[in-house]
Backbone as XML, in Angstrom:
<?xml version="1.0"?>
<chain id="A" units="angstrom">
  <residue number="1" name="UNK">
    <atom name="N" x="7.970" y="-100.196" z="-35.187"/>
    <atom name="CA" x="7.656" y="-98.783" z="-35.015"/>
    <atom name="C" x="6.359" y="-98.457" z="-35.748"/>
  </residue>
  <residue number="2" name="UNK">
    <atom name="N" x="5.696" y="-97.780" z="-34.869"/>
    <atom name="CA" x="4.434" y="-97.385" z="-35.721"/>
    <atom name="C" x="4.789" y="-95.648" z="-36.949"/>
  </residue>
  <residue number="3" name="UNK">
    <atom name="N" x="3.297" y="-95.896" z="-37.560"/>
    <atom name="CA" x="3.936" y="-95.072" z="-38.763"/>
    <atom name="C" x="4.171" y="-93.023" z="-38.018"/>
  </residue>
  <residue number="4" name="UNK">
    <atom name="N" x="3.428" y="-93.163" z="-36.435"/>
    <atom name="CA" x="3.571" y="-91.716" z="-35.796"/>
    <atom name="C" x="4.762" y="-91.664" z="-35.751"/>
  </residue>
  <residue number="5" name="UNK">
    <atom name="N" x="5.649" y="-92.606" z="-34.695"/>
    <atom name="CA" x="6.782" y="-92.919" z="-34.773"/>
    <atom name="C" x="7.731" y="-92.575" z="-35.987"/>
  </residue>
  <residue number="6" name="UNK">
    <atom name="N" x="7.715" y="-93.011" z="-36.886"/>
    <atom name="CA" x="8.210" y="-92.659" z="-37.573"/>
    <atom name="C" x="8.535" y="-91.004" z="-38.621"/>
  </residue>
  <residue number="7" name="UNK">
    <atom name="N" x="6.991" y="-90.563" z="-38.287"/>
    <atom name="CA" x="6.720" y="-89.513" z="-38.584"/>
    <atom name="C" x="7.656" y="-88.562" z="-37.409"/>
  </residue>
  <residue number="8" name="UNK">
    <atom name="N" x="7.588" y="-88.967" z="-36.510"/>
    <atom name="CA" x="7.862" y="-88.220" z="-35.524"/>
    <atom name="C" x="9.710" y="-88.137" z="-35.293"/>
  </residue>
  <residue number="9" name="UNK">
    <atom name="N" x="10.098" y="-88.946" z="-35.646"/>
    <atom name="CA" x="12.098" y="-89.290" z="-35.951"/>
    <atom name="C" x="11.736" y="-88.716" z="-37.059"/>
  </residue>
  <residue number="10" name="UNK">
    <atom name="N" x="11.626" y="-88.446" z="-38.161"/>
    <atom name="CA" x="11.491" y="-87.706" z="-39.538"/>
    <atom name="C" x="11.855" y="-86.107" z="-39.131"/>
  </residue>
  <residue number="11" name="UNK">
    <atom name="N" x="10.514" y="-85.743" z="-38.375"/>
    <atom name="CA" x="10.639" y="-84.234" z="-38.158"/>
    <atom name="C" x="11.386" y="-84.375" z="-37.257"/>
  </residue>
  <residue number="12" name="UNK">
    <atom name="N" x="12.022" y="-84.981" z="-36.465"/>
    <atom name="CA" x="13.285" y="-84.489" z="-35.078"/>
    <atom name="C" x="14.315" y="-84.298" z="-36.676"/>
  </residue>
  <residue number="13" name="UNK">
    <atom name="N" x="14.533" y="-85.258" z="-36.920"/>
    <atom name="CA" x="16.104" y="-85.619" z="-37.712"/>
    <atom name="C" x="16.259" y="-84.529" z="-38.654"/>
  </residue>
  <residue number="14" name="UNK">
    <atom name="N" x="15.289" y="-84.222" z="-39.412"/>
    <atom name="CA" x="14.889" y="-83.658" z="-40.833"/>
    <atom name="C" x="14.886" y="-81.838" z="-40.035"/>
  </residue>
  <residue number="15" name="UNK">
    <atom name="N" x="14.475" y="-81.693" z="-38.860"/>
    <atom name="CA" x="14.097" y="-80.359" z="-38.261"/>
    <atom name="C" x="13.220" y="-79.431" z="-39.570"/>
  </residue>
  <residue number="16" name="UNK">
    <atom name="N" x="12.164" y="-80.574" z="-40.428"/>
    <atom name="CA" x="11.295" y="-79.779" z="-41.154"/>
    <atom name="C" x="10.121" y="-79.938" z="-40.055"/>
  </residue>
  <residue number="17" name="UNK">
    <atom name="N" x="9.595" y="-79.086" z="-40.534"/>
    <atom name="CA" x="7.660" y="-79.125" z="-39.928"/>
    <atom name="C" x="6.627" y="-80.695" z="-40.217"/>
  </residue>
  <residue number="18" name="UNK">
    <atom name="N" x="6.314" y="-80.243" z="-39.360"/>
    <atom name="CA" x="5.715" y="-81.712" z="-39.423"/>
    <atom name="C" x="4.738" y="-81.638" z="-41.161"/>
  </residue>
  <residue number="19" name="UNK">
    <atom name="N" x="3.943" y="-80.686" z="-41.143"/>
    <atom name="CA" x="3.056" y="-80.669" z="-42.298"/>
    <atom name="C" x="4.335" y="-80.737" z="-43.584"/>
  </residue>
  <residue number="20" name="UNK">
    <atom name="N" x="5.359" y="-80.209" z="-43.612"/>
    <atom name="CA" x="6.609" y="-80.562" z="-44.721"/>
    <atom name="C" x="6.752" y="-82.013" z="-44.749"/>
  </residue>
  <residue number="21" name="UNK">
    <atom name="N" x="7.064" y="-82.598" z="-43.846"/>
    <atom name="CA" x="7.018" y="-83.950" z="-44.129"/>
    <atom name="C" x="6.062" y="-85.314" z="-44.189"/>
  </residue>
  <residue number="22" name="UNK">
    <atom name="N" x="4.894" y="-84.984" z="-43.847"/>
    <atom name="CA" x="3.483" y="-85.266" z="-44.281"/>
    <atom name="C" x="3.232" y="-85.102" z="-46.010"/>
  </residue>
  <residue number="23" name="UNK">
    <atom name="N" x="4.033" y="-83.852" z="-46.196"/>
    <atom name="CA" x="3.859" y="-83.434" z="-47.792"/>
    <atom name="C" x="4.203" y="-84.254" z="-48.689"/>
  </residue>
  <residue number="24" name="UNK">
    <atom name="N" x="5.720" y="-83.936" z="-47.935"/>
    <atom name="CA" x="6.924" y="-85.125" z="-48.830"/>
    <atom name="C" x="6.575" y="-86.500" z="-49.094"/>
  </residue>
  <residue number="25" name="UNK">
    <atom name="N" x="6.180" y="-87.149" z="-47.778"/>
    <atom name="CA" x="5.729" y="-88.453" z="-47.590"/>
    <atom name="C" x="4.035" y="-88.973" z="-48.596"/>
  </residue>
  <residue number="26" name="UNK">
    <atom name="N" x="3.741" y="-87.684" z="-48.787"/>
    <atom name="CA" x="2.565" y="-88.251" z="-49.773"/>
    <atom name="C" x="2.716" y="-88.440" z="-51.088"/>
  </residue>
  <residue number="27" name="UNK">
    <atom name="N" x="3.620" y="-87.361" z="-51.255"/>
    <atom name="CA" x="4.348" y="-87.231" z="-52.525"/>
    <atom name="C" x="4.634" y="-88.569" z="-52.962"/>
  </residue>
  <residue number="28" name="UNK">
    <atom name="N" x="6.023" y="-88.999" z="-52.151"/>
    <atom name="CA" x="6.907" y="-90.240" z="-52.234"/>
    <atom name="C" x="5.902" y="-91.273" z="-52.763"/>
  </residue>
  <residue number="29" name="UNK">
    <atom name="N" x="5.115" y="-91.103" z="-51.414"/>
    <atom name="CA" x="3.964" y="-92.533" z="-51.739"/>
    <atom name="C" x="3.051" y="-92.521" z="-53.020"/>
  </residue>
  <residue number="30" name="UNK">
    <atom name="N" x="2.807" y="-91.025" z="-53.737"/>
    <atom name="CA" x="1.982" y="-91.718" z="-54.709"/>
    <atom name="C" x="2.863" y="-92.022" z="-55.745"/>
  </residue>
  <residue number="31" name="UNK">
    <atom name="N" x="4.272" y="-91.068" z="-55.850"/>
    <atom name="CA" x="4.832" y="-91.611" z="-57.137"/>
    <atom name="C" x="5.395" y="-93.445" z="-57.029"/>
  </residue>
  <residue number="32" name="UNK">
    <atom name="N" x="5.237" y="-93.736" z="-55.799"/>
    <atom name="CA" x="5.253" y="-95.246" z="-55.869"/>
    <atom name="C" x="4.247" y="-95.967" z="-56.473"/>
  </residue>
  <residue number="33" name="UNK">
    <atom name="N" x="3.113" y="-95.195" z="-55.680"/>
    <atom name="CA" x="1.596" y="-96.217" z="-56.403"/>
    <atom name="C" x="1.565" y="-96.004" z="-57.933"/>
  </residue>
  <residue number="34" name="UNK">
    <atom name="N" x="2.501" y="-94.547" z="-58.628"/>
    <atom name="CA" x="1.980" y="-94.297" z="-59.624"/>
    <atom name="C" x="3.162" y="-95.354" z="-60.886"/>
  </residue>
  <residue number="35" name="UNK">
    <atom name="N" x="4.162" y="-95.621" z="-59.820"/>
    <atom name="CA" x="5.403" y="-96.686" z="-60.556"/>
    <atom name="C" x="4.526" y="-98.323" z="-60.574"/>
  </residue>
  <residue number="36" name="UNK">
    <atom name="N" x="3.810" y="-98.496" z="-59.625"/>
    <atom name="CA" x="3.814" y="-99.759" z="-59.704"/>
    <atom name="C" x="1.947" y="-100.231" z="-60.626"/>
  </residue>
  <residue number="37" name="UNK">
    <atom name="N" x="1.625" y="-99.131" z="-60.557"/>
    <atom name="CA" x="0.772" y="-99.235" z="-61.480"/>
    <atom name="C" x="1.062" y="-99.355" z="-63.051"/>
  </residue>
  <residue number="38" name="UNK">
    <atom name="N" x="2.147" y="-98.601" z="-63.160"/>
    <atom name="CA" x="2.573" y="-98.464" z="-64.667"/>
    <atom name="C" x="2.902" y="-99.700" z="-65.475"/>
  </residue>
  <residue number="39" name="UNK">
    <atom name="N" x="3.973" y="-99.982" z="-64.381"/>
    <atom name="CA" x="4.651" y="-101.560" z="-64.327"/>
    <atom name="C" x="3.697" y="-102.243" z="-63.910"/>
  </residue>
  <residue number="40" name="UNK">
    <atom name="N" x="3.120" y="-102.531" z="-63.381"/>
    <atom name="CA" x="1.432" y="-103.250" z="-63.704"/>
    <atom name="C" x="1.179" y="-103.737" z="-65.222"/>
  </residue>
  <residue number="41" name="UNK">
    <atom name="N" x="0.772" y="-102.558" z="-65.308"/>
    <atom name="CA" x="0.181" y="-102.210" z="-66.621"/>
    <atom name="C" x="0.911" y="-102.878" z="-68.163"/>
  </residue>
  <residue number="42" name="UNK">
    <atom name="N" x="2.458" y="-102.871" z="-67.426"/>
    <atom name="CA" x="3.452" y="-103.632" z="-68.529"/>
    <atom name="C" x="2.761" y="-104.683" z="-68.773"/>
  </residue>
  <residue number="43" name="UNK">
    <atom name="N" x="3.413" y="-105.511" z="-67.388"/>
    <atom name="CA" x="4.109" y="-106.748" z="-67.371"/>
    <atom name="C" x="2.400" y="-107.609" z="-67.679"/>
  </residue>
  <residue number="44" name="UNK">
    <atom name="N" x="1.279" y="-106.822" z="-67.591"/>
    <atom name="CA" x="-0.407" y="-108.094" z="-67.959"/>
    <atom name="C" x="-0.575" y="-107.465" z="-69.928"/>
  </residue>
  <residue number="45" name="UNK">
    <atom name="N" x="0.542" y="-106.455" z="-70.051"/>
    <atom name="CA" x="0.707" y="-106.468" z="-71.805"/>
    <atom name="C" x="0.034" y="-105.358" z="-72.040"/>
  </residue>
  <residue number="46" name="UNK">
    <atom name="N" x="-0.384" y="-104.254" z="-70.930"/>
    <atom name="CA" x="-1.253" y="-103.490" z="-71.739"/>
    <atom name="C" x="-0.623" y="-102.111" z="-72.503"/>
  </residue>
  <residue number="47" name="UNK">
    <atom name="N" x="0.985" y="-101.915" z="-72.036"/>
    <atom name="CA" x="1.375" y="-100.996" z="-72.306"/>
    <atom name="C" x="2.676" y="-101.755" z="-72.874"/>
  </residue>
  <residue number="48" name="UNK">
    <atom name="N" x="3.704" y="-100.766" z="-73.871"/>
    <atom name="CA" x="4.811" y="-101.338" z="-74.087"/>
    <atom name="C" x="5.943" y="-101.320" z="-73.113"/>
  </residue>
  <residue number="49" name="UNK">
    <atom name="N" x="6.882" y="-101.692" z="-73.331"/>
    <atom name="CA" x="8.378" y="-102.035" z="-72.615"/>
    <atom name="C" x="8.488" y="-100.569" z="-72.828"/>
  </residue>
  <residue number="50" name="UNK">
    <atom name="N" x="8.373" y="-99.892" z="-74.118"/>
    <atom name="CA" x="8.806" y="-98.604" z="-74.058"/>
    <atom name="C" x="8.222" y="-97.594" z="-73.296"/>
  </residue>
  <residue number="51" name="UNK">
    <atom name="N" x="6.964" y="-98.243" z="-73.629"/>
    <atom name="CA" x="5.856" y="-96.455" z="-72.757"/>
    <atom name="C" x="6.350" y="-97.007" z="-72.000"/>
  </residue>
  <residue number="52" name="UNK">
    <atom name="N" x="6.827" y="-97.822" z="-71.020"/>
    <atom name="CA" x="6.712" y="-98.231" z="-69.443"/>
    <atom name="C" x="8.291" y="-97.577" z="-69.074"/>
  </residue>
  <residue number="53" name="UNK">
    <atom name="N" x="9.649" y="-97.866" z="-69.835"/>
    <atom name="CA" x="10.469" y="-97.736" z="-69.806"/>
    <atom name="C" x="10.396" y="-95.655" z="-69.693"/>
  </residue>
  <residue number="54" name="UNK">
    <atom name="N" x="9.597" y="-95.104" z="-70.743"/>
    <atom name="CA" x="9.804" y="-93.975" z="-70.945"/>
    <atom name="C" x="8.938" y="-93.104" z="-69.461"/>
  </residue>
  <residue number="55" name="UNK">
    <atom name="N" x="8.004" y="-93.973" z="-69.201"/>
    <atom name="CA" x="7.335" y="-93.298" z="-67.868"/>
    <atom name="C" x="7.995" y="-92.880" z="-66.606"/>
  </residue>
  <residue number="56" name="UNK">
    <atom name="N" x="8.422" y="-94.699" z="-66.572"/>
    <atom name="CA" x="9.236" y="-94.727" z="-64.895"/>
    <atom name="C" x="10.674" y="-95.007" z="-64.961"/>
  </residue>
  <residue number="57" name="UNK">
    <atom name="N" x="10.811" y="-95.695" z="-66.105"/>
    <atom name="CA" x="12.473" y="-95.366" z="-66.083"/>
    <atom name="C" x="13.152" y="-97.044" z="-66.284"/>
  </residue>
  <residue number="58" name="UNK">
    <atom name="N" x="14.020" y="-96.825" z="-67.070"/>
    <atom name="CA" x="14.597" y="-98.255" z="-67.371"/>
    <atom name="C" x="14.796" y="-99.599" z="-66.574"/>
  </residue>
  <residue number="59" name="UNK">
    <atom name="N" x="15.007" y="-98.552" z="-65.175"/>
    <atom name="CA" x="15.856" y="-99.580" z="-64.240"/>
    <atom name="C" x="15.164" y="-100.341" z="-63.404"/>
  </residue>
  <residue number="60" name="UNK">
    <atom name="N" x="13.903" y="-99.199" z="-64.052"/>
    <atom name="CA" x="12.320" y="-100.171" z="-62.775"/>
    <atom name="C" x="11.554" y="-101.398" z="-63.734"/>
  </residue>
  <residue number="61" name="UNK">
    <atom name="N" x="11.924" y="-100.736" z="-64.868"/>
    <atom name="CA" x="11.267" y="-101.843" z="-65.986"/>
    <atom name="C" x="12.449" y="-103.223" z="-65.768"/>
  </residue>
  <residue number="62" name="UNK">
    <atom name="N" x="13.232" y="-103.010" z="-65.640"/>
    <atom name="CA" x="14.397" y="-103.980" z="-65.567"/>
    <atom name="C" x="14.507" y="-104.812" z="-64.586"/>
  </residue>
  <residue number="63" name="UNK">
    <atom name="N" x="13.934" y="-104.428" z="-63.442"/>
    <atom name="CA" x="13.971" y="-104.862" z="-62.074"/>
    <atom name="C" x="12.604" y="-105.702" z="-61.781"/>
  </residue>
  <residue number="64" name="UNK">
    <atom name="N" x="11.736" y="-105.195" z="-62.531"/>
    <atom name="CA" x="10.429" y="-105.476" z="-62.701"/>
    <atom name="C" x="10.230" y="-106.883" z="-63.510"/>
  </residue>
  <residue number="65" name="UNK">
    <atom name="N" x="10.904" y="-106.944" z="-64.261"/>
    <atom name="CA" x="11.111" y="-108.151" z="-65.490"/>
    <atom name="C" x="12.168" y="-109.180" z="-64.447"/>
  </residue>
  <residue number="66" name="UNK">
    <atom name="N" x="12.467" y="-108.570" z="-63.824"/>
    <atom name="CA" x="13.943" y="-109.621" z="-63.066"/>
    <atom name="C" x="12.882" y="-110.442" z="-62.316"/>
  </residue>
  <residue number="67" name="UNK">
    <atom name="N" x="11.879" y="-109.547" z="-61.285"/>
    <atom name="CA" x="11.158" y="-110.195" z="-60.162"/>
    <atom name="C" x="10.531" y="-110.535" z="-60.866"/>
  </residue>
  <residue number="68" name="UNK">
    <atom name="N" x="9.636" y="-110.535" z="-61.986"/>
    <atom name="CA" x="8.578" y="-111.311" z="-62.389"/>
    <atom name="C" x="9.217" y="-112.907" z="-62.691"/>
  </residue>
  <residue number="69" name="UNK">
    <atom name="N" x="10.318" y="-113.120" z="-63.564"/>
    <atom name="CA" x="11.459" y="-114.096" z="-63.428"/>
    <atom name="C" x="11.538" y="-115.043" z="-62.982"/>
  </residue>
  <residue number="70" name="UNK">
    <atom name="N" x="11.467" y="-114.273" z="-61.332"/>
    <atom name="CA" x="11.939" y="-115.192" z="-60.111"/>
    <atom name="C" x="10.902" y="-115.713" z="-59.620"/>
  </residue>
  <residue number="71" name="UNK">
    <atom name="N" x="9.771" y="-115.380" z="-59.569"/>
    <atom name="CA" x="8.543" y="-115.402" z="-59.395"/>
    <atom name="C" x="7.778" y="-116.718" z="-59.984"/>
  </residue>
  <residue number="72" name="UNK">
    <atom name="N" x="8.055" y="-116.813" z="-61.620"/>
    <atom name="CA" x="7.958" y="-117.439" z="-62.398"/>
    <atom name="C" x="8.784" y="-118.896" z="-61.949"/>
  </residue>
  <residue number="73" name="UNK">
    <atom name="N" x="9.958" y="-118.819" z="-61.515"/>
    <atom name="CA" x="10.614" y="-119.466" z="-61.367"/>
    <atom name="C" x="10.148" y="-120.427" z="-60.209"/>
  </residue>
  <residue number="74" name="UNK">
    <atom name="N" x="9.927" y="-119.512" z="-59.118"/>
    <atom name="CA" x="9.759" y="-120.153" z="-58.339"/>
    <atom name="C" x="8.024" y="-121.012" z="-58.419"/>
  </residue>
  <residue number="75" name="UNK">
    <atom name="N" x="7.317" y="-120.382" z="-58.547"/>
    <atom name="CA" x="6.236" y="-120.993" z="-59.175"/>
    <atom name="C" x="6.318" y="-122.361" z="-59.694"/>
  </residue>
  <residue number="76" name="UNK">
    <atom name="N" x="7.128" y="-122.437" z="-60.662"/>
    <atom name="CA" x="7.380" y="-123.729" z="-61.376"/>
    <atom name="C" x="7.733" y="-124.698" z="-60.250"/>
  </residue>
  <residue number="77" name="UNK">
    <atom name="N" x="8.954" y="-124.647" z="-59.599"/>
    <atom name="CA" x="9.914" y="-124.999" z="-58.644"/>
    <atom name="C" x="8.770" y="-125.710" z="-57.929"/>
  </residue>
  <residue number="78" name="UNK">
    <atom name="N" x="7.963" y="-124.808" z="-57.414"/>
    <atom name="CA" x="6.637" y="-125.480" z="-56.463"/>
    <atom name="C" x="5.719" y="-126.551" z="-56.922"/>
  </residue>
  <residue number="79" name="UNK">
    <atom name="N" x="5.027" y="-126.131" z="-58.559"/>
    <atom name="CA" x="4.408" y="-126.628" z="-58.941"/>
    <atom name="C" x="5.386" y="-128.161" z="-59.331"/>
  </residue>
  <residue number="80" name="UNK">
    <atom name="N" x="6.298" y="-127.938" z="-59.490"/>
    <atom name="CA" x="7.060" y="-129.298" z="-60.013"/>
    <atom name="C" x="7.107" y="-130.218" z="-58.752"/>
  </residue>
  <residue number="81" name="UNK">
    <atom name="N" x="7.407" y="-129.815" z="-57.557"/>
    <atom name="CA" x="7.640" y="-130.720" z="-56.232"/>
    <atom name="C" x="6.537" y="-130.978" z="-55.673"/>
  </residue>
  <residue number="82" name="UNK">
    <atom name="N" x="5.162" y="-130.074" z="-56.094"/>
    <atom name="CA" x="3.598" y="-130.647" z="-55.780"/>
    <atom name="C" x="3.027" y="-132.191" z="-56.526"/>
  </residue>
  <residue number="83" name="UNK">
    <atom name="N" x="3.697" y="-132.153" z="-58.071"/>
    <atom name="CA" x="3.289" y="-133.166" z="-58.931"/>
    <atom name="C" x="4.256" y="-134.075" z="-58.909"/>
  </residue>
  <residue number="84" name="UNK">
    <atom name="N" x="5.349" y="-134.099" z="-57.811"/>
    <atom name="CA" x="6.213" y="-135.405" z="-58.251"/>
    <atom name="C" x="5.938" y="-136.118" z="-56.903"/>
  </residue>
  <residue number="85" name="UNK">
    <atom name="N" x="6.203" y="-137.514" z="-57.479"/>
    <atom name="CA" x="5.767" y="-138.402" z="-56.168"/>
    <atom name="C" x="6.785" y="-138.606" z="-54.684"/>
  </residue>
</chain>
């Protein structure tokens, strides 16, 4: 589905105005850019666990530390089956 599409099931379902949900939807989207910047900002050390925790909220810092983890993990996983014969 393209993103009109979607816009367009929004305002049927929602029966807001289209410019209401254009609103909402910008909204949504920056407090995302403004979460994953924060948590950014953690996890390369520039901010604490706390400012980060106190910004966006425990559960994103938590979730954030989980995927970095797995990430890590898998990384290794790769790098280990690249260097073995």
């Amino acid at each position: 589905m393209s993103t009109g599409s979607f816009l367009e099931q929004l305002v049927r379902d929602t029966r807001k105005p289209e410019a209401e949900v254009l609103a909402l939807a910008v909204e949504a989207g920056v407090r995302q850019l403004w979460r994953e910047h924060v948590l950014g900002q953690y996890l390369r050390g520039e901010i604490s666990r706390q400012q980060a925790a106190e910004t966006v909220g425990m559960d994103w810092v938590d979730m954030a530390e989980r995927q970095r983890r797995a990430m890590e993990e898998d990384l290794e996983w790769g790098l280990a089956k690249t260097s073995s014969p």
